[in-house]
N, C-alpha and C positions, 0 to 999 in steps of 0.2 A: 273491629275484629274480622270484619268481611274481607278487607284489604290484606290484613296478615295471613289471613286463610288462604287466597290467593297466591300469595308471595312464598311461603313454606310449600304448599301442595306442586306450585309450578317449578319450585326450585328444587326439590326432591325426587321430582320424577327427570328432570333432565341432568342433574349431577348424576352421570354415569359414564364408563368410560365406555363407551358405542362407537359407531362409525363416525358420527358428525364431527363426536367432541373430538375423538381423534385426529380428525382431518383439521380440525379448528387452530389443535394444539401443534401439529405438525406447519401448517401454513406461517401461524405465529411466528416458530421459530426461525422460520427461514426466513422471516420481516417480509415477507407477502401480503403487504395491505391487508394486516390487523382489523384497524380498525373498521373497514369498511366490511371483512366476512363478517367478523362482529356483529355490526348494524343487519345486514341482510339475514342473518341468522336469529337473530331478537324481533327484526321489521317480522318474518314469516312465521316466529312462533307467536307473536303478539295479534295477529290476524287469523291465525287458526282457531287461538284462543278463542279472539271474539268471536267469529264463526259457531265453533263447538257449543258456547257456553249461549248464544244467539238461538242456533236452530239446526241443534246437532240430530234430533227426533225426525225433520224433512230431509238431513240429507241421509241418513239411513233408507229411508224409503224410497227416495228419488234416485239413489244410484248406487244399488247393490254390487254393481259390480266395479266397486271404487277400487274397493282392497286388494282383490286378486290382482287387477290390472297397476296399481301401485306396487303391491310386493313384489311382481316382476320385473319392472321396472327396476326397484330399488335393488334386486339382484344382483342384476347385467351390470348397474351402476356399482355398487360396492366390488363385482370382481376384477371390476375395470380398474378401480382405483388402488385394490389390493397389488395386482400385476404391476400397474407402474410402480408403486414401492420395491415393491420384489428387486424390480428392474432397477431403481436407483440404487438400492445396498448391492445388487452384484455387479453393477457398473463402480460406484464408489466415483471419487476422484470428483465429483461435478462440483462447482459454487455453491456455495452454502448461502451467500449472500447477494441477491441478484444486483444488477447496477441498477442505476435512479435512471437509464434509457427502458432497459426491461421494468423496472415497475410504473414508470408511466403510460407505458406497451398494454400492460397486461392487466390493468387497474378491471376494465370491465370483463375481462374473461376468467378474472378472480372474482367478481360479482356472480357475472353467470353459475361458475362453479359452486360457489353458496349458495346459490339458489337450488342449482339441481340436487346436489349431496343434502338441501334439508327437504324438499319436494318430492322427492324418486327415497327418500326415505321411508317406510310404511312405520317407523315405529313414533316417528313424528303425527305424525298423524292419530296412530293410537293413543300416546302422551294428551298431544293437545286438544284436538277434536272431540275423543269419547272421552278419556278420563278425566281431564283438567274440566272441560266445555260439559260433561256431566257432570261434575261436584258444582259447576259455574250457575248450570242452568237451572238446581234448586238454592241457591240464595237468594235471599229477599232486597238487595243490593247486588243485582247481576254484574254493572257497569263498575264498580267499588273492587268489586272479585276480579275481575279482567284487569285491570289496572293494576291489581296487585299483584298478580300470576305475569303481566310482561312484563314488572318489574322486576321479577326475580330473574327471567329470562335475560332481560338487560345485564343485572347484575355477574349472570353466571357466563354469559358470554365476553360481555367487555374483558371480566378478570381473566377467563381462560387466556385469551388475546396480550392480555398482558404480561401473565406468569409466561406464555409462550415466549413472548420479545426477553423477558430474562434469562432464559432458560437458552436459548440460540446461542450466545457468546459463549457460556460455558459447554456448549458439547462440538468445538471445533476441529474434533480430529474426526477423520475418515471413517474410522473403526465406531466411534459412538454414533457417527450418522447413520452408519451403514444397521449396527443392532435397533437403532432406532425406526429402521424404515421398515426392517424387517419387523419389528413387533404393530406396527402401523396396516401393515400388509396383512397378517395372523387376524389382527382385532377385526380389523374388517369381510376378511374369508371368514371367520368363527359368527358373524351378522349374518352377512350372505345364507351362508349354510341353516344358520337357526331359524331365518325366514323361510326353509323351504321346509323345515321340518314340521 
């Protein structure tokens, strides 16, 4: 039951449509090494988890000033990435499907980017750290609970990555890319902005 609790709690709090999953589902579609944001994106909620669910009560006290300096952080980074959307739907006309030179190019600076859009995210943090790694750290199978909560995360990333690669061949005209970037750009300014409020 510790395991299922795990798996439901971790899967419910990140099925939402936010900056991450956005950027996740957006990458997908454009066949930008899937699988590998995937993985970095499940590797760093699966480690928060255990962290959170570990000794989320020290890092409270040890470093108060995580969140301010995180949510700013995750600001600058969400309007950064809002703006380059903006910028692709009013350019239009780019590749939709990069070539196998560019994706062998760009394999770890699509890592990197998974990294920071879920690290420079403050709601990650809040997800994993306090609320998951507080439900975590009162179970009597702590190790049972984590295991089950990256599973879910596994779960909810891989398939995002997936439905994205389906999703890519059917919106190849200019005009779907272009509302699509622009709604990518919105979700992520409407984050931005909620974090400073």
């Amino acid at each position: 039951m510790t395991f299922l609790t795990g798996f439901g709690i971790a899967l419910g709090l990140i099925v939402a449509i936010g900056a991450q999953n956005a950027w996740v589902l957006n990458k997908s579609m454009r066949g930008e090494h899937p699988a590998i944001i995937a993985a970095v994106c499940f590797s760093i909620d699966a480690t928060l988890i255990s962290i959170g669910t570990f000794s989320i009560d020290a890092i409270q006290q040890r470093v108060p000033a995580l969140v301010p300096v995180m949510t700013l952080l995750g600001v600058l980074l969400l309007t950064f990435l809002a703006m380059q959307a903006f910028w692709r739907a009013w350019q239009g006309g780019g590749r939709l499907q990069p070539t196998a030179a560019t994706r062998a190019a760009s394999r770890w600076k699509t890592a990197g980017q998974a990294a920071a859009i879920s690290l420079l995210n403050p709601h990650v943090y809040l997800d994993t750290l306090v609320l998951v790694g507080s439900v975590g750290a009162q179970q009597t199978a702590p190790l049972v609970f984590v295991l089950g909560a990256a599973l879910g995360s596994a779960v909810w990333f891989f398939s995002l990555a997936f439905c994205g690669q389906l999703l890519g061949p059917r919106l190849q005209s200019q005009r779907a890319w272009r509302i699509f970037d622009c709604l990518i750009g919105l979700i992520m300014m409407l984050v931005a902005v909620s974090l400073l409020l």
